[in-house]
C-alpha positions in Angstrom: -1.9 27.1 13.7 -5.0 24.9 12.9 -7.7 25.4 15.4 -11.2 24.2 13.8 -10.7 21.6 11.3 -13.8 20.6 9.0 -13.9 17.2 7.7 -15.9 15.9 4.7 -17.2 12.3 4.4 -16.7 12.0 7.4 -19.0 8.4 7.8 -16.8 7.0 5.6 -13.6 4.9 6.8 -11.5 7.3 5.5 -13.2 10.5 6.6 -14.1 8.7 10.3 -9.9 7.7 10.7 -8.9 11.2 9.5 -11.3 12.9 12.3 -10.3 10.4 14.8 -6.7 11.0 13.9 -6.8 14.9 14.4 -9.4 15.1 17.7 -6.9 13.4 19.1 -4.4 16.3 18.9 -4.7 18.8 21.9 -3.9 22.3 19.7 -6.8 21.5 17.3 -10.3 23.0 19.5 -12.5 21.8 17.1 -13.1 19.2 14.8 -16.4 19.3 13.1 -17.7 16.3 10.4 -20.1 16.7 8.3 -21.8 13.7 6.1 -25.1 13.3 4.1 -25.6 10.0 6.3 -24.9 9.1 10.2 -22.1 7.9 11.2 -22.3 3.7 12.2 -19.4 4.1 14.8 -18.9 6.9 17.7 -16.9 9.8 16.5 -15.8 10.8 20.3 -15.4 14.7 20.4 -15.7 15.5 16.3 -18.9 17.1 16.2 -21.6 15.7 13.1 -23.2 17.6 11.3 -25.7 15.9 9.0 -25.6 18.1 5.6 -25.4 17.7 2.1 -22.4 19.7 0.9 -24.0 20.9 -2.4 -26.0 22.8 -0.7 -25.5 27.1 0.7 -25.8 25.6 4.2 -22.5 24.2 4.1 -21.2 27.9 3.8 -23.0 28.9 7.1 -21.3 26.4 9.0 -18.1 27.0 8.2 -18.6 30.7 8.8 -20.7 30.0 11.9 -17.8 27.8 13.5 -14.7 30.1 11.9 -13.3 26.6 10.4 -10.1 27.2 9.3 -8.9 24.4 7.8 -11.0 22.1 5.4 -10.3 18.6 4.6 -12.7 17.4 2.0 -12.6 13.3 1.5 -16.1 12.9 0.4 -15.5 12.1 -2.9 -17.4 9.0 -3.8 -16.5 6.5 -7.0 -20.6 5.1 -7.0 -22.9 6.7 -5.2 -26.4 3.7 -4.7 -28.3 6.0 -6.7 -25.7 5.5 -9.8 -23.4 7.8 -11.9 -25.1 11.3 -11.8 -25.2 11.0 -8.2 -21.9 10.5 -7.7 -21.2 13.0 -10.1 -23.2 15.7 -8.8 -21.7 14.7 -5.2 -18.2 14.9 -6.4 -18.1 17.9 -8.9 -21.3 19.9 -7.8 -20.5 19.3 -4.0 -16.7 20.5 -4.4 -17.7 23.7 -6.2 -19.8 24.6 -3.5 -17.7 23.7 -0.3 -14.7 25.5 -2.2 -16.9 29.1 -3.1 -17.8 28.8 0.8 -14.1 28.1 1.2 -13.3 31.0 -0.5 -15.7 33.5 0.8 -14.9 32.9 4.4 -12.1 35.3 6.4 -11.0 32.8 8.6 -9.9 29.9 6.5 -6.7 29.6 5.9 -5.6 25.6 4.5 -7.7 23.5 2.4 -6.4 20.3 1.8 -8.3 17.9 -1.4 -8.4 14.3 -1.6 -7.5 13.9 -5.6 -6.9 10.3 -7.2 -3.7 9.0 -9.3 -6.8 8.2 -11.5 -6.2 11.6 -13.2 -3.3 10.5 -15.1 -5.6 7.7 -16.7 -3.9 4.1 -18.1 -2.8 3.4 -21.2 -0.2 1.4 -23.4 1.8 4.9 -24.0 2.0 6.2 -20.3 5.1 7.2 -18.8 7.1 4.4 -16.7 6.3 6.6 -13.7 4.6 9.3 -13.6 5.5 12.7 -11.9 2.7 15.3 -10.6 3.8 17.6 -13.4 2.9 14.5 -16.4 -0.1 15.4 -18.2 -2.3 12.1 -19.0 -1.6 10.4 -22.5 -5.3 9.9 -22.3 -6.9 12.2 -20.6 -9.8 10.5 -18.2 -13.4 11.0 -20.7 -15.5 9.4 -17.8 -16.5 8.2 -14.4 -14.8 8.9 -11.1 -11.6 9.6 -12.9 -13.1 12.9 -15.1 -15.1 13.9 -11.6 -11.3 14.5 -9.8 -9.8 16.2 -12.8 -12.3 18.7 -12.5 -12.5 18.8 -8.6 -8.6 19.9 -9.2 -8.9 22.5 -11.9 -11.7 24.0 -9.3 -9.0 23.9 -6.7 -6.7 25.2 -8.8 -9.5 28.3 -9.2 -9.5 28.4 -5.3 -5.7 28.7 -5.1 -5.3 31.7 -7.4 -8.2 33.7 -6.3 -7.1 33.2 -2.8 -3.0 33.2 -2.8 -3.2 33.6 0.9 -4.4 30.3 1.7 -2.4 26.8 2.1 -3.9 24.3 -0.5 -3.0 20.8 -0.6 -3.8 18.4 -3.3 -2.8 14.3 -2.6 -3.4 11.9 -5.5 -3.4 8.5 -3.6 -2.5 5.3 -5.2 -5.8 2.7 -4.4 -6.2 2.5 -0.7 -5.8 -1.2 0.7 -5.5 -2.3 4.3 -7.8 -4.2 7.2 -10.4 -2.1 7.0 -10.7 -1.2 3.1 -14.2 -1.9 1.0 -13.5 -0.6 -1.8 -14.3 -1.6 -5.3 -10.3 -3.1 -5.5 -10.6 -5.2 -2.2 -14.0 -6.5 -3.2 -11.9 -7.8 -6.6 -9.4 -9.5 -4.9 -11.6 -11.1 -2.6 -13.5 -12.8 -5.7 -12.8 -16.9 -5.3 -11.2 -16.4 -8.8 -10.4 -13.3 -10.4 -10.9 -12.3 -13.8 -8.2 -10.2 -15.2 -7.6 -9.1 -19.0 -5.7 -11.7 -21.3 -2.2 -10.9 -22.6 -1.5 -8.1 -19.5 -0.1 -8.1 -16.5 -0.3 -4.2 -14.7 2.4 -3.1 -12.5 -0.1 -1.9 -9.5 0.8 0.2 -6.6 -1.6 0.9 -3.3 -1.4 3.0 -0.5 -1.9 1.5 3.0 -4.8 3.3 4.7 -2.2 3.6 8.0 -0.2 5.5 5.5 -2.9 7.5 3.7 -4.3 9.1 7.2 -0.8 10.0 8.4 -0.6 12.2 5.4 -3.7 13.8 5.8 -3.2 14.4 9.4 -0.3 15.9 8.2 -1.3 18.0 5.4 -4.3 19.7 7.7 -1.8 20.5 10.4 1.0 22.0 8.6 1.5 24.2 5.2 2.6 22.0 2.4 1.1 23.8 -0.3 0.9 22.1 -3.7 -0.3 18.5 -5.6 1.2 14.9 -4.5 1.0 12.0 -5.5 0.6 9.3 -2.4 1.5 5.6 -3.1 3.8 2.6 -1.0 7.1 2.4 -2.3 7.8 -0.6 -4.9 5.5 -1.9 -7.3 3.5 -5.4 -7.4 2.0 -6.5 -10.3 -1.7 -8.3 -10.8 0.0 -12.0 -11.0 1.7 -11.5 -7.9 -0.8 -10.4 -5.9 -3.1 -13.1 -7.3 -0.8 -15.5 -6.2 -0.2 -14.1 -2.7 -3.7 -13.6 -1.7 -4.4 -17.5 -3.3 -7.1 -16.4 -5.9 -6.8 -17.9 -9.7 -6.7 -15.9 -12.3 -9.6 -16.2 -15.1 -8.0 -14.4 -18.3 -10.7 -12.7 -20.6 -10.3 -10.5 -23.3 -11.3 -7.1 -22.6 -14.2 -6.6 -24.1 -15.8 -10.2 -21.9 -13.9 -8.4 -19.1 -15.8 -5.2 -19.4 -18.9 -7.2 -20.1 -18.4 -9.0 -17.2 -18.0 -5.3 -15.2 -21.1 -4.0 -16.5 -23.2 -7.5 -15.1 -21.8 -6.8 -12.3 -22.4 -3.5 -11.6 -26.2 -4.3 -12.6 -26.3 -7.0 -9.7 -24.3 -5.7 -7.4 -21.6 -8.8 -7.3 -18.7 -6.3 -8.9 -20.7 -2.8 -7.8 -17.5 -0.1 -8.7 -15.8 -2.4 -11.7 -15.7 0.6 -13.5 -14.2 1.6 -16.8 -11.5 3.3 -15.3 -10.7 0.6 -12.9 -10.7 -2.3 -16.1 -8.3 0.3 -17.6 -6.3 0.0 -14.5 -5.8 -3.4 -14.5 -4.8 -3.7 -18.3 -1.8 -1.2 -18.1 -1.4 -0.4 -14.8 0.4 3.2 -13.4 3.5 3.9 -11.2 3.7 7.2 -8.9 6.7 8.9 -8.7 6.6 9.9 -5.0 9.5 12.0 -4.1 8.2 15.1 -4.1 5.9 14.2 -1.1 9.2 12.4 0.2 11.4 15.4 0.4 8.3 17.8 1.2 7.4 15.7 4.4 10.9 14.4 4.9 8.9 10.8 5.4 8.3 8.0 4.1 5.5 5.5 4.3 5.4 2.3 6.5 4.0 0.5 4.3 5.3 -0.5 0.3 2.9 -1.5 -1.6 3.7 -5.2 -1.6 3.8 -5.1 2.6 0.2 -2.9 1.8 -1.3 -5.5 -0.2 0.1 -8.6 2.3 -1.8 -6.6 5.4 -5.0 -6.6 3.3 -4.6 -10.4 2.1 -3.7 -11.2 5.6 -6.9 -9.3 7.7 -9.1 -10.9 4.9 -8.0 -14.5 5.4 -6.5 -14.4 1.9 -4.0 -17.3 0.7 -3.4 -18.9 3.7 -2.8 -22.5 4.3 -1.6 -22.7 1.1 1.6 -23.7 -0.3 3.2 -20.9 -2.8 3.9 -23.6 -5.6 0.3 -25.1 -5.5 -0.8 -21.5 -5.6 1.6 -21.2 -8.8 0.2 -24.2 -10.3 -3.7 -23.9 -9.9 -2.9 -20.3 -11.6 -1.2 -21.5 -14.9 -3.9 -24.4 -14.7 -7.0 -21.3 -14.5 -5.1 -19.1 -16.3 -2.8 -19.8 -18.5 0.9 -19.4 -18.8 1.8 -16.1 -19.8 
């Protein structure tokens, strides 16, 4: 039974829904979140605690408070201070939360945020990929590399303790009303630059969807990895169309041009390699494991994921769906 939960990033969106989510459950005693920055919005009865998981201290709280179940979400894409930040954040900051993980008696379920970003993008992946697919090319960089080795340091964690319940969930890109993310900040460009001669099947996870998972992961034992993603695919045109942004085809290299200006000046801050990658060739989940493990499925699809966002944002409305049709092939081209 989980009694004192511990939640990581918890001043992010994510990390703030997941804690709200769980303090609301009378069986759980505790929920404690801990962040390197304050929380903007009250956190009712989840406890903050302002510390920087690299560091021992991390250890003595979860010792000090018997946590027995850890839910670690802060895993960060761009940190402000740039790439080693994020790195050292990610990587160094999981390596310690899991060694204190591992050293303390009362823990007993660790559950990981991971990314569908391990299985990389390429022109040779799989239709749909499985959570036992190994990437055709394997992720050398960025975010993408940081969770492939948060996971192989789970994986340590898992077979040095065999007792505990360890969850691994590799989400499709969160969208919904409340997402700023690097993808959301895309979409909502007045037109959209995307990579000539491709058009990615895309899938996204609602964030409605992606927090009833967690909740459920920290509360009962579903050991092993999953992916997470809406059922259905959309592709890049589609959603283009549906949230009324043209599309500016480049090839790749302008693209990634482009992404690196951006990043620089803050307009496209998160266009990453992994993400230009992403919208070249796409990648499909297979979800039924997580299906048949929860015996659930999500509200959302990923089409009816992507038309919440559009929506909350103002996206495409008041505008025909031919004109919308048209002033693409006039932008873009006709594919």
């Amino acid at each position: 039974m989980t009694r004192v939960v511990l939640v990581t990033g918890v001043s992010r969106f994510l990390g703030a829904r997941v804690a709200d989510t769980l303090q609301a459950d009378p069986s759980i005693e505790r929920v404690i979140g801990v962040d390197t920055v304050a929380p903007t919005l009250p956190l009712g009865r989840t406890e903050f605690v302002r510390i920087d998981i690299r560091t021992p201290s991390i250890a003595k709280i979860i010792n000090a408070a018997e946590v027995d179940t850890v839910v670690h979400l802060h895993l960060v894409t761009m940190a402000a201070a740039g790439r080693l930040k994020s790195k050292e954040q990610n990587v160094i900051g999981t390596m310690q939360l899991l060694a204190a993980c591992q050293r303390s008696p009362a823990m007993r379920k660790v559950v990981v945020r991971s990314s569908a970003a391990v299985y990389g993008s390429s022109g040779h992946d799989p239709a749909v990929f499985t959570e036992t697919d190994e990437p055709v090319r394997p992720p050398a960089s960025g975010y993408a590399k940081d969770a492939v080795e948060v996971e192989g340091y789970v994986r340590g964690l898992a077979r040095r303790r065999s007792d505990l319940t360890v969850s691994v969930l590799r989400f499709a890109n969160f969208l919904g009303p409340h997402v700023d993310n690097p993808l959301s900040r895309y979409f909502r460009m007045p037109v959209v630059a995307t990579v000539l001669g491709f058009d990615p099947r895309l899938q996204f996870v609602h964030e409605d969807d992606g927090v009833e998972v967690l909740r459920r992961m920290a509360t009962e034992d579903h050991p092993g990895t999953y992916n997470v993603a809406g059922d259905g695919v959309v592709l890049l045109s589609q959603a283009l169309r549906r949230a009324g942004r043209p599309a500016l085809p480049l090839p790749a290299p302008a693209l990634q041009t482009l992404g690196d200006v951006g990043r620089r000046f803050g307009g496209l801050k998160g266009f990453s390699p992994e993400l230009l990658r992403w919208l070249t060739y796409g990648r499909v989940l297979d979800t039924e494991r997580l299906a048949g493990e929860l015996a659930w499925r999500p509200k959302y699809s990923s089409e009816e994921a992507f038309t919440d966002f559009a929506d909350s944002q103002g996206l495409g409305h008041g505008l025909p769906a031919g004109l919308l049709d048209r002033l693409a092939g006039a932008v873009g081209g006709k594919r």
